[in-house]
N, CA, C and O atoms as a GROMACS GRO file, in nm:
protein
  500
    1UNK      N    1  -0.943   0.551   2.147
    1UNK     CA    2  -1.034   0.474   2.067
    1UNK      C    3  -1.043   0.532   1.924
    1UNK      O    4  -1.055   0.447   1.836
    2UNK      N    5  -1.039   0.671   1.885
    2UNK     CA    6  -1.042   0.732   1.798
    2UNK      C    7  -0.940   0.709   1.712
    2UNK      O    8  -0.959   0.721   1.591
    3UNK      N    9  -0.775   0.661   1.781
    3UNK     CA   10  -0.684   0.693   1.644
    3UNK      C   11  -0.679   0.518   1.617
    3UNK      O   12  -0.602   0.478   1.530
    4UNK      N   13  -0.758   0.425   1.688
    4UNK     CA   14  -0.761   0.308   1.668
    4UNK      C   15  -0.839   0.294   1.512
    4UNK      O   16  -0.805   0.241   1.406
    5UNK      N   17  -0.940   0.356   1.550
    5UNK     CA   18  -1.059   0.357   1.447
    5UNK      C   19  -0.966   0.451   1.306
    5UNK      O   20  -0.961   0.394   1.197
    6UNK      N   21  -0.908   0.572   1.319
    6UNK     CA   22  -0.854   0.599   1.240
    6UNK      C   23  -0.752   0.511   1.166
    6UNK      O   24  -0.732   0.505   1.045
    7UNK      N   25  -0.693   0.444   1.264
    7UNK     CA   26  -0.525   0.280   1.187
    7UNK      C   27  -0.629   0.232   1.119
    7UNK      O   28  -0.608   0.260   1.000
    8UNK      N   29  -0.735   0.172   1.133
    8UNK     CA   30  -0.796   0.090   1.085
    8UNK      C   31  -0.844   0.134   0.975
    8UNK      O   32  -0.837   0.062   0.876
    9UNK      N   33  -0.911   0.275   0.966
    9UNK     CA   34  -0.964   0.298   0.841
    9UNK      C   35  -0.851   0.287   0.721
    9UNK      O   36  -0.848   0.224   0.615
   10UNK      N   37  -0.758   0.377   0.787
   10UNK     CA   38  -0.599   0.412   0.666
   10UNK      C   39  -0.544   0.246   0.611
   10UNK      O   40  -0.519   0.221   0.493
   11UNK      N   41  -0.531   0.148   0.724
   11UNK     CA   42  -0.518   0.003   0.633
   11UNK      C   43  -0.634  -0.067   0.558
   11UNK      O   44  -0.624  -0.136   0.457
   12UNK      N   45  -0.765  -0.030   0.641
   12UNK     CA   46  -0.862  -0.056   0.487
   12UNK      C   47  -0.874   0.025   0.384
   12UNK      O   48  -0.898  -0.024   0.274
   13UNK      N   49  -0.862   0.130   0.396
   13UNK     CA   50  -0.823   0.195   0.220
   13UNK      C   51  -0.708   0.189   0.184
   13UNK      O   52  -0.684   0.266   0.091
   14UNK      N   53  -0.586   0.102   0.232
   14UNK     CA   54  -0.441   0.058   0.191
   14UNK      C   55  -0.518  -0.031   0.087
   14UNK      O   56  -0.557   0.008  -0.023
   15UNK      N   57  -0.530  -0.123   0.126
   15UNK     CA   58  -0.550  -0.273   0.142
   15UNK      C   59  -0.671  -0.258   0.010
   15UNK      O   60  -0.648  -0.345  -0.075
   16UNK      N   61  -0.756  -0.198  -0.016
   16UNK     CA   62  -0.889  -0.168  -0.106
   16UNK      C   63  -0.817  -0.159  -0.244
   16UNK      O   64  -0.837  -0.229  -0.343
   17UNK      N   65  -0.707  -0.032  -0.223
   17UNK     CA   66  -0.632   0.040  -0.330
   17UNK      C   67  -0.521  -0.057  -0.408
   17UNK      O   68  -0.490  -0.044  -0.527
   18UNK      N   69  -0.466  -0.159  -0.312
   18UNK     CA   70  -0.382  -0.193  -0.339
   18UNK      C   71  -0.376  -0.381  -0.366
   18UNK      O   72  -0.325  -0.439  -0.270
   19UNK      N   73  -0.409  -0.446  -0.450
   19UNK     CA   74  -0.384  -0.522  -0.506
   19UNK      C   75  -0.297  -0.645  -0.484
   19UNK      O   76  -0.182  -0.632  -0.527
   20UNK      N   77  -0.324  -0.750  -0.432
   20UNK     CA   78  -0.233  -0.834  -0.438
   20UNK      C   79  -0.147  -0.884  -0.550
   20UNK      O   80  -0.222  -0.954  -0.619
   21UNK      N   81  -0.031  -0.883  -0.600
   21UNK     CA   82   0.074  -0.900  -0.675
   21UNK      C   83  -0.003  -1.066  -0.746
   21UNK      O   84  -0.011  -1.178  -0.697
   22UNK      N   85  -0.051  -1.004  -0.895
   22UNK     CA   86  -0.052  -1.137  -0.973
   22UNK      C   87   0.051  -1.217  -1.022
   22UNK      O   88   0.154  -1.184  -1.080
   23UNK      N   89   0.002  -1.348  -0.984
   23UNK     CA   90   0.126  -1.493  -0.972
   23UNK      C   91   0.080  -1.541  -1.114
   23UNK      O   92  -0.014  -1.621  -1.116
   24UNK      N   93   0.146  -1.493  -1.260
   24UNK     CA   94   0.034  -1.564  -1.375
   24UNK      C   95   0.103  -1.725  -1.393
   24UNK      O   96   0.220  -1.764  -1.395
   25UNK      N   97  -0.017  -1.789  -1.403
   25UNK     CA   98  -0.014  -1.938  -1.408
   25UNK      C   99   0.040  -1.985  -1.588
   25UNK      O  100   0.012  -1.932  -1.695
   26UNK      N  101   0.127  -2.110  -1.554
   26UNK     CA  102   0.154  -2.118  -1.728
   26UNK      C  103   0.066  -2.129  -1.862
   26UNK      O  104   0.085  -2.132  -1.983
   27UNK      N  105  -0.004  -2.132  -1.804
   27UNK     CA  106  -0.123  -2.136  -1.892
   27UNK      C  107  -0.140  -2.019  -1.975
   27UNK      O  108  -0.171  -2.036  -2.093
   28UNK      N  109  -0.116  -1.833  -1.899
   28UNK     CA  110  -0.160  -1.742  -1.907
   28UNK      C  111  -0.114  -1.727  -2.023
   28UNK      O  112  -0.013  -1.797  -2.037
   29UNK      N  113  -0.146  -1.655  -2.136
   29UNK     CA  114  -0.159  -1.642  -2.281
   29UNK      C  115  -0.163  -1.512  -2.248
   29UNK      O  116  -0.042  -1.498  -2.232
   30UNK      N  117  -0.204  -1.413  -2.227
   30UNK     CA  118  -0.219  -1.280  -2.224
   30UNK      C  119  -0.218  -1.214  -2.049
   30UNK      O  120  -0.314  -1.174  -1.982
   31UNK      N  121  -0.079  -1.223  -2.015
   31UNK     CA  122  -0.050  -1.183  -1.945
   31UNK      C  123  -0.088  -1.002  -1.880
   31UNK      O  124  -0.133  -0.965  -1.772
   32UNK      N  125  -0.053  -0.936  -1.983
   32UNK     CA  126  -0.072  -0.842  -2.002
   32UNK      C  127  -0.234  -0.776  -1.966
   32UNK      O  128  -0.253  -0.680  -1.891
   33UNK      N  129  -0.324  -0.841  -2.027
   33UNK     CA  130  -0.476  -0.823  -2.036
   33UNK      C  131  -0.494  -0.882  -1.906
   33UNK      O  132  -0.559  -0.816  -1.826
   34UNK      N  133  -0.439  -1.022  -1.861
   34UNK     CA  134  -0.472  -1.059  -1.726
   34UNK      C  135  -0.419  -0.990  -1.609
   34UNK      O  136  -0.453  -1.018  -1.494
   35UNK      N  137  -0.355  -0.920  -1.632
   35UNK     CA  138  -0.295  -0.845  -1.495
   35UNK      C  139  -0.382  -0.702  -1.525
   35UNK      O  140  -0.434  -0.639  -1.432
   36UNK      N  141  -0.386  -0.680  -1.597
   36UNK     CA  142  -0.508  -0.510  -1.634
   36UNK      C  143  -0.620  -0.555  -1.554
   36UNK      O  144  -0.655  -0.511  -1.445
   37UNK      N  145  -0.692  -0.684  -1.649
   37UNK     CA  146  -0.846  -0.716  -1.524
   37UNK      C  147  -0.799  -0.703  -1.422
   37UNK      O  148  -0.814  -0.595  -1.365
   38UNK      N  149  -0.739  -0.786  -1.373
   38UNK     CA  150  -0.682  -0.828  -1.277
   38UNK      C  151  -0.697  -0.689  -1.126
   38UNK      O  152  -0.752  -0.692  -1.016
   39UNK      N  153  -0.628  -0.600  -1.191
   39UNK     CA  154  -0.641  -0.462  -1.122
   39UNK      C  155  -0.766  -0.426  -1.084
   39UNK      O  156  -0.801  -0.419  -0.966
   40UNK      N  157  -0.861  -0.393  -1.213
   40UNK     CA  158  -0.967  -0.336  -1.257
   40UNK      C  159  -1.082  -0.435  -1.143
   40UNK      O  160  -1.163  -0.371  -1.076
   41UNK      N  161  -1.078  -0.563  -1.131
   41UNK     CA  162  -1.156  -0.619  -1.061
   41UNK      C  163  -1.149  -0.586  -0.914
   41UNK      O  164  -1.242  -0.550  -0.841
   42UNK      N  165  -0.970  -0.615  -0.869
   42UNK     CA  166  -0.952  -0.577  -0.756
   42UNK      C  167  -1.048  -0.422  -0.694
   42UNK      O  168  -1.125  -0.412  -0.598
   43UNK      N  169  -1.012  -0.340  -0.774
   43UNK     CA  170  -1.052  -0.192  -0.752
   43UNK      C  171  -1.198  -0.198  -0.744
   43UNK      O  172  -1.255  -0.181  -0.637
   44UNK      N  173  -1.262  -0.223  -0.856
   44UNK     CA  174  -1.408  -0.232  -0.851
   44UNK      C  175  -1.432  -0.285  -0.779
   44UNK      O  176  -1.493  -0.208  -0.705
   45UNK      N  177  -1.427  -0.412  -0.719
   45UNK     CA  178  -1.466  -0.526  -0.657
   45UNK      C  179  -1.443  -0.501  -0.506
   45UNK      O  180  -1.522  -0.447  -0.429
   46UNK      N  181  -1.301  -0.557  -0.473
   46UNK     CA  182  -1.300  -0.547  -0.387
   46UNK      C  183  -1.280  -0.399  -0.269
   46UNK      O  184  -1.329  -0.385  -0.157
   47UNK      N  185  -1.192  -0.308  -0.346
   47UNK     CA  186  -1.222  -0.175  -0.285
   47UNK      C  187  -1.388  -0.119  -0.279
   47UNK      O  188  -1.445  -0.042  -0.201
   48UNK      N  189  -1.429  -0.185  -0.386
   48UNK     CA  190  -1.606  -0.145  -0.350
   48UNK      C  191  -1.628  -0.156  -0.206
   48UNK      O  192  -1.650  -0.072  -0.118
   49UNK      N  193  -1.616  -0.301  -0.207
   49UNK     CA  194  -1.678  -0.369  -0.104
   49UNK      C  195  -1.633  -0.337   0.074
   49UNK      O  196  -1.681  -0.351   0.186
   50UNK      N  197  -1.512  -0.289   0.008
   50UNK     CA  198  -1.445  -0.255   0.130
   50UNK      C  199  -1.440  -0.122   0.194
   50UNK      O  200  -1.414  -0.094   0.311
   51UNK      N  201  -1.470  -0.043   0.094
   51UNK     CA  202  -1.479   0.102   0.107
   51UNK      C  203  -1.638   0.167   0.077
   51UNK      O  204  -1.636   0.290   0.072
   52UNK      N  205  -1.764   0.109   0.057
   52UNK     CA  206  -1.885   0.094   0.054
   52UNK      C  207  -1.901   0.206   0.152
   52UNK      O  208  -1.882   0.175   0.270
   53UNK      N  209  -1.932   0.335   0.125
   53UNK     CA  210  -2.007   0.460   0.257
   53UNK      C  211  -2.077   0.414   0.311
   53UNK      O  212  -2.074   0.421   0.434
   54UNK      N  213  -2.200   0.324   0.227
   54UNK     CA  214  -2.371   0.304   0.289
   54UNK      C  215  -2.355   0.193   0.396
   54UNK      O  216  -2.415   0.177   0.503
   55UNK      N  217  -2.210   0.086   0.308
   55UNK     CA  218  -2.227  -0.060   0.377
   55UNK      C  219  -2.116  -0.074   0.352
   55UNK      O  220  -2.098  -0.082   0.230
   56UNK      N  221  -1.977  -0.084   0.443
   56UNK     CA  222  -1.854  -0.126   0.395
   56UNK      C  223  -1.888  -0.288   0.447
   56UNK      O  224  -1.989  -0.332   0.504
   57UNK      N  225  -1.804  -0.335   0.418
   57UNK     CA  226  -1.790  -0.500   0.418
   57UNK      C  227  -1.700  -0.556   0.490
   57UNK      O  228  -1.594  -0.542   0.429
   58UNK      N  229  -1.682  -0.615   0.593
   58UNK     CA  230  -1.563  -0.673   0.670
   58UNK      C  231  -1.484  -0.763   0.558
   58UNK      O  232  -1.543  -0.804   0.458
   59UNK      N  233  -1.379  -0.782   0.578
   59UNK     CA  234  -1.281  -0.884   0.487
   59UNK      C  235  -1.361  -0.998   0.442
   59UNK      O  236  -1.409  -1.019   0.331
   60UNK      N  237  -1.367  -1.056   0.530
   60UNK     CA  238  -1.429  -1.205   0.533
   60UNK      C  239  -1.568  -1.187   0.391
   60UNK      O  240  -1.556  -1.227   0.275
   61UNK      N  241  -1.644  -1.142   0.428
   61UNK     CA  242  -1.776  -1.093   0.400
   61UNK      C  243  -1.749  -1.037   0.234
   61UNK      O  244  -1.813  -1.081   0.138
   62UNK      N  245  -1.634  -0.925   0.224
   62UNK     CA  246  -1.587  -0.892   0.085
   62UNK      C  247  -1.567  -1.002   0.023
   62UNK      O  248  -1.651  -1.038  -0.060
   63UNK      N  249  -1.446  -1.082   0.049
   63UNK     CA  250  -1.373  -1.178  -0.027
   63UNK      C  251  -1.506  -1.258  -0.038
   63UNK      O  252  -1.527  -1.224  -0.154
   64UNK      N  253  -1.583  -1.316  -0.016
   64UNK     CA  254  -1.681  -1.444  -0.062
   64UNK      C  255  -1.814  -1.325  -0.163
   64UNK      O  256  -1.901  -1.387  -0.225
   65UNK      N  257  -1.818  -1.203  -0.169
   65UNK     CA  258  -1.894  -1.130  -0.250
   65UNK      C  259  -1.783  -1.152  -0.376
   65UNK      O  260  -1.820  -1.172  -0.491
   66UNK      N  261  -1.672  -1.147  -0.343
   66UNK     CA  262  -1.565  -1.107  -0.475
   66UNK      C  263  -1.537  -1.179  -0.553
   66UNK      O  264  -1.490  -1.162  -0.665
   67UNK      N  265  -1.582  -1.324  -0.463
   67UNK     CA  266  -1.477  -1.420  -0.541
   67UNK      C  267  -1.653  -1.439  -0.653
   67UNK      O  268  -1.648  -1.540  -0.722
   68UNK      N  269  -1.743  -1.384  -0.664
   68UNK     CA  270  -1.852  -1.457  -0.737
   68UNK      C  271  -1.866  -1.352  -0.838
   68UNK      O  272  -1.977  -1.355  -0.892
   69UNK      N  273  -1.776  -1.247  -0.886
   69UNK     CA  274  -1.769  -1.167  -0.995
   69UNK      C  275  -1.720  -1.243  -1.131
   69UNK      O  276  -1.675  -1.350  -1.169
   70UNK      N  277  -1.755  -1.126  -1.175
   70UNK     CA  278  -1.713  -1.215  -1.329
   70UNK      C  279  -1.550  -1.181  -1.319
   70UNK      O  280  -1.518  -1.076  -1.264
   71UNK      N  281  -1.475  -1.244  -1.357
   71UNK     CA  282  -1.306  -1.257  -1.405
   71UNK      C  283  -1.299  -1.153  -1.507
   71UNK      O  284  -1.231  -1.054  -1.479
   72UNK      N  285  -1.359  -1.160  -1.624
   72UNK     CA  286  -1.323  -1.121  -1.733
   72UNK      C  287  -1.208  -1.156  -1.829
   72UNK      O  288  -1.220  -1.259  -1.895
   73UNK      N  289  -1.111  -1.091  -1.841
   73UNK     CA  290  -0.994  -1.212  -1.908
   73UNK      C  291  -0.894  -1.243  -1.851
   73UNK      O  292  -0.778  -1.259  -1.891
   74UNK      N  293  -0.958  -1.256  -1.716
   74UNK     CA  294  -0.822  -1.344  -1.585
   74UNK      C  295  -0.820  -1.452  -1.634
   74UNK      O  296  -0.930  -1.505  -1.644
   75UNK      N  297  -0.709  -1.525  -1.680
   75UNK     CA  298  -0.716  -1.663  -1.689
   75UNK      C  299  -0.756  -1.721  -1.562
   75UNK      O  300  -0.712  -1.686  -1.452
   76UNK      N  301  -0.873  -1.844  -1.591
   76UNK     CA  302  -0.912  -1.921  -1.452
   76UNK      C  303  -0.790  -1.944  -1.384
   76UNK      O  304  -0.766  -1.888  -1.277
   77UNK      N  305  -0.688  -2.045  -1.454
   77UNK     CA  306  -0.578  -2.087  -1.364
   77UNK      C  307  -0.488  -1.945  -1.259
   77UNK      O  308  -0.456  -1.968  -1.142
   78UNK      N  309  -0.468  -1.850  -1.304
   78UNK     CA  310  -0.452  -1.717  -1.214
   78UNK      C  311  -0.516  -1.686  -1.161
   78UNK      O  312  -0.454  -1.647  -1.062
   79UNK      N  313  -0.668  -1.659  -1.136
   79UNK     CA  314  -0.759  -1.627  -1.095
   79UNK      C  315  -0.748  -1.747  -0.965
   79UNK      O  316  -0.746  -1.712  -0.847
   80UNK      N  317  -0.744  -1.862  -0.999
   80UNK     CA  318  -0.756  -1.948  -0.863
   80UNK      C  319  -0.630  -1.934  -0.767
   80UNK      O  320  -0.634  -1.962  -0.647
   81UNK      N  321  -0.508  -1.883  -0.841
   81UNK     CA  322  -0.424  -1.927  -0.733
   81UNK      C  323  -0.398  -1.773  -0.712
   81UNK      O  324  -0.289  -1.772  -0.656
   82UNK      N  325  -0.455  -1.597  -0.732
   82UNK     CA  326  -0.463  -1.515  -0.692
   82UNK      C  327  -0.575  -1.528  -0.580
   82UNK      O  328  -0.562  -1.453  -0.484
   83UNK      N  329  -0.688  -1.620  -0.581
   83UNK     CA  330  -0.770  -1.612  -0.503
   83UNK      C  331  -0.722  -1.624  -0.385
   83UNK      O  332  -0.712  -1.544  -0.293
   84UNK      N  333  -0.669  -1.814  -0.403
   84UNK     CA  334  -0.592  -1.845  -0.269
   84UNK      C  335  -0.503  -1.778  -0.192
   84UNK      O  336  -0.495  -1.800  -0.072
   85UNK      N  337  -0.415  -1.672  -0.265
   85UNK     CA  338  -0.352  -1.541  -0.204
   85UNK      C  339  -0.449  -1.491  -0.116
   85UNK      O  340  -0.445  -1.523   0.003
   86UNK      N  341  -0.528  -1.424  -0.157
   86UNK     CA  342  -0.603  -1.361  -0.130
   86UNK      C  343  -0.697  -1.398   0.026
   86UNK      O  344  -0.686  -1.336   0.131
   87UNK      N  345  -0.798  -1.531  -0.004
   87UNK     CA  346  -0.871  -1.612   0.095
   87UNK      C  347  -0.743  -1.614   0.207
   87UNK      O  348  -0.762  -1.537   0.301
   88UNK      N  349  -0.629  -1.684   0.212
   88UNK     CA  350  -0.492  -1.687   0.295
   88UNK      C  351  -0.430  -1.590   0.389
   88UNK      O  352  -0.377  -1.601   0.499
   89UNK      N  353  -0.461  -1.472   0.292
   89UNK     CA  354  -0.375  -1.337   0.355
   89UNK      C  355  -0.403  -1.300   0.479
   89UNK      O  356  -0.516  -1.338   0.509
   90UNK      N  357  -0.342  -1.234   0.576
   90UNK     CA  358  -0.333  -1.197   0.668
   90UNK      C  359  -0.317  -1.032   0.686
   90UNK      O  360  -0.245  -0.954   0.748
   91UNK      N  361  -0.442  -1.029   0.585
   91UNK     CA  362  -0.451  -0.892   0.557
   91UNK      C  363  -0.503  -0.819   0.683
   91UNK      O  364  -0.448  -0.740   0.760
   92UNK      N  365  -0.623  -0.871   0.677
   92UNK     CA  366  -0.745  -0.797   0.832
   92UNK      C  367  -0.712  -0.907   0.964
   92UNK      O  368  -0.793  -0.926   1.055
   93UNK      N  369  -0.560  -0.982   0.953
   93UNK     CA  370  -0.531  -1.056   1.068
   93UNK      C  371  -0.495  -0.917   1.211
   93UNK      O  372  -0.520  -0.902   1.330
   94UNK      N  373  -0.421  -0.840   1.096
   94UNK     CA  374  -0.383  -0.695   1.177
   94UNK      C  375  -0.507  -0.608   1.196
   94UNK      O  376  -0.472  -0.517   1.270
   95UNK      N  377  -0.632  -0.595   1.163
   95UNK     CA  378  -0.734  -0.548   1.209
   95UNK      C  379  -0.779  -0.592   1.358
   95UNK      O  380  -0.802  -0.516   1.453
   96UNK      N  381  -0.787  -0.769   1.354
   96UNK     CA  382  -0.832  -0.825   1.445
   96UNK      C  383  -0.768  -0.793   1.573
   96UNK      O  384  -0.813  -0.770   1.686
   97UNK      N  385  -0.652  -0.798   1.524
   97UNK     CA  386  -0.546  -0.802   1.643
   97UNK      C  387  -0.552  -0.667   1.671
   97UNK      O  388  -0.604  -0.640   1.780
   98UNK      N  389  -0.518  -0.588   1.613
   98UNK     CA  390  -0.527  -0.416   1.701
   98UNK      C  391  -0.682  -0.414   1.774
   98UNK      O  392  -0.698  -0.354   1.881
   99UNK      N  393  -0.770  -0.470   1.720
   99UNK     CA  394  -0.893  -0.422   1.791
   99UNK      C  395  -0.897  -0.533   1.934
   99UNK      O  396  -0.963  -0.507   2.035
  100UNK      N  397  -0.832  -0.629   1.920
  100UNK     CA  398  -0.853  -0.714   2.053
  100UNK      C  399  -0.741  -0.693   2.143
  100UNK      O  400  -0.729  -0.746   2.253
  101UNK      N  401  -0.636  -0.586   2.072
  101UNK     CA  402  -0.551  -0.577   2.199
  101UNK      C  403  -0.578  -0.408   2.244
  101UNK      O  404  -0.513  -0.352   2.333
  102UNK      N  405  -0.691  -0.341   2.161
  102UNK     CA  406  -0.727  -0.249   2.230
  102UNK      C  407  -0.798  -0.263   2.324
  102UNK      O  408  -0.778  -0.206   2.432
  103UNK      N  409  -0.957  -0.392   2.286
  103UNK     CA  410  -1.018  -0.424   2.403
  103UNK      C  411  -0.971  -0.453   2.506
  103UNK      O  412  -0.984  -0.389   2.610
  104UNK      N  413  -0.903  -0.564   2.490
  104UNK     CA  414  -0.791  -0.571   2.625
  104UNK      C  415  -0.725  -0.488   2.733
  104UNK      O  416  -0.748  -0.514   2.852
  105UNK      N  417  -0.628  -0.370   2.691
  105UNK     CA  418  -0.628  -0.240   2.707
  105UNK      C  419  -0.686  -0.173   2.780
  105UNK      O  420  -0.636  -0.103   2.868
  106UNK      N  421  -0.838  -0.188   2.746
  106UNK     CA  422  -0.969  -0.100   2.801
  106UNK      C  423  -1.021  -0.193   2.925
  106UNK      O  424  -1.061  -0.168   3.039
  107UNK      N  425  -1.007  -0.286   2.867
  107UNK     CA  426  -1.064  -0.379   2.971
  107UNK      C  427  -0.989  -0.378   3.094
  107UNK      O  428  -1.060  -0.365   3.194
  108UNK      N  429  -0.809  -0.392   3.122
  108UNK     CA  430  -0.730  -0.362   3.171
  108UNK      C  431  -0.729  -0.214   3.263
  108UNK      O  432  -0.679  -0.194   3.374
  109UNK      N  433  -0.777  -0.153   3.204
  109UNK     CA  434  -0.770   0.036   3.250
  109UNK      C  435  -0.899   0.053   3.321
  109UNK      O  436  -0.895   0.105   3.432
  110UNK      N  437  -1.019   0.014   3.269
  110UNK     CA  438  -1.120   0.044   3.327
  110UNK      C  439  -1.210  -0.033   3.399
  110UNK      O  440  -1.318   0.010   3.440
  111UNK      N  441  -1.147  -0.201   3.422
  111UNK     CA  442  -1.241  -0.288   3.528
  111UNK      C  443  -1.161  -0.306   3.619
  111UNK      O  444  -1.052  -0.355   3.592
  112UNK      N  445  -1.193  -0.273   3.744
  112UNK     CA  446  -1.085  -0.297   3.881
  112UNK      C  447  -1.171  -0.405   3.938
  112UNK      O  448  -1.292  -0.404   3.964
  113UNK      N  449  -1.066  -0.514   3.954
  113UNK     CA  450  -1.093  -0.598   4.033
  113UNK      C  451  -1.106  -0.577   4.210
  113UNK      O  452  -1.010  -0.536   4.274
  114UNK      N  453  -1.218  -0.605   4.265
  114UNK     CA  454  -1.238  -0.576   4.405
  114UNK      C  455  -1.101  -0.661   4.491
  114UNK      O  456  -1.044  -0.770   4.491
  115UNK      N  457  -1.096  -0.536   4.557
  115UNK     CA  458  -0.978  -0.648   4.665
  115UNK      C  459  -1.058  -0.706   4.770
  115UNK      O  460  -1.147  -0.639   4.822
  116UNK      N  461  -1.036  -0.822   4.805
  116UNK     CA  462  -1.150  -0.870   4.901
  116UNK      C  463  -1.090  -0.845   5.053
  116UNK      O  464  -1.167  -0.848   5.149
  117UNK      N  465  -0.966  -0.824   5.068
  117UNK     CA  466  -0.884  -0.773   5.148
  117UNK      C  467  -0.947  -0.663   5.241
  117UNK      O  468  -0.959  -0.667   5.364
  118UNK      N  469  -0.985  -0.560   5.148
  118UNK     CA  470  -1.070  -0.428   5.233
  118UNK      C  471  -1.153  -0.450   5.310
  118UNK      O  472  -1.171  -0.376   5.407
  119UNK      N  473  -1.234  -0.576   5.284
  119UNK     CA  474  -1.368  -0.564   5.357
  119UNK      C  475  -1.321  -0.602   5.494
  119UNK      O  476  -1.360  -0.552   5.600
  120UNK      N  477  -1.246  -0.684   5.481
  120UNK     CA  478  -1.201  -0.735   5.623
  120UNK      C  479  -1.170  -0.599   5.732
  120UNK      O  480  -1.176  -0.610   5.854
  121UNK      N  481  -1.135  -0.469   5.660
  121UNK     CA  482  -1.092  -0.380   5.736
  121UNK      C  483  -1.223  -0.325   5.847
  121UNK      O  484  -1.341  -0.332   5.812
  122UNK      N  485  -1.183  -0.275   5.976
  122UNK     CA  486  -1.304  -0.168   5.988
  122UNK      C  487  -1.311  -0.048   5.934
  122UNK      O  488  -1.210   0.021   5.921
  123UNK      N  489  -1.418  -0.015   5.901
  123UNK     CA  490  -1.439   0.149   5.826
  123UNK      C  491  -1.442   0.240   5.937
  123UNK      O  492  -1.541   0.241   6.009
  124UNK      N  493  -1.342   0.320   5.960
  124UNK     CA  494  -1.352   0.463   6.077
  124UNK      C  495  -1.425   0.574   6.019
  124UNK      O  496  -1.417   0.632   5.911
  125UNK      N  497  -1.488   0.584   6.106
  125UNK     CA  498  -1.576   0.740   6.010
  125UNK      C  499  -1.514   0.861   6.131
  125UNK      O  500  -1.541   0.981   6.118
   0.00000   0.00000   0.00000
């Protein structure tokens, strides 16, 4: 259970640190400045949220805090279709899944199904 909890922490501080790859829209005029915010929000923002000591934030829960920050000089048109990256990803799909095929696992190892077979036996003492 422990090195479960450990995978999980090491891909949420992957995932905090690391930035989805900006797609700049034709629009973008300052590419340059929009991919800097761009970072700077990610980091603040969403590694906040995700890496929070007092209160970390499940994915779900981050991304709808994140998406209501200010941009700064993300162009809107990048900003929407980095979002949709983002809302899409199948980032914490691999969270879900390691933790439900650990439950499973556990559930597997430690509930024995009664054989109904036995009772039929007599007990010799």
């Amino acid at each position: 259970m422990f090195k479960v909890k450990e995978r999980l922490d090491v891909h949420r501080r992957i995932i905090a640190c690391e930035a989805p790859p900006m797609v700049h829209a034709g629009t973008c005029m300052k590419q340059k400045r929009c991919e800097e915010d761009w970072k700077q929000l990610w980091w603040n923002g969403m590694g906040r949220f995700l890496l929070d000591g007092r209160n970390p934030q499940p994915y779900k829960d981050a991304v709808e805090w994140f998406e209501k920050l200010d941009i700064g000089e993300i162009n809107l048109d990048c900003w929407r279709a980095v979002l949709f990256i983002v809302k899409g990803q199948s980032t914490f799909e691999h969270e879900r899944k390691l933790i439900t095929r650990t439950a499973n696992d556990l559930a597997r190892l430690l509930i024995i199904e009664p054989n109904f077979e036995d009772f039929g036996r007599a007990v010799q003492y």
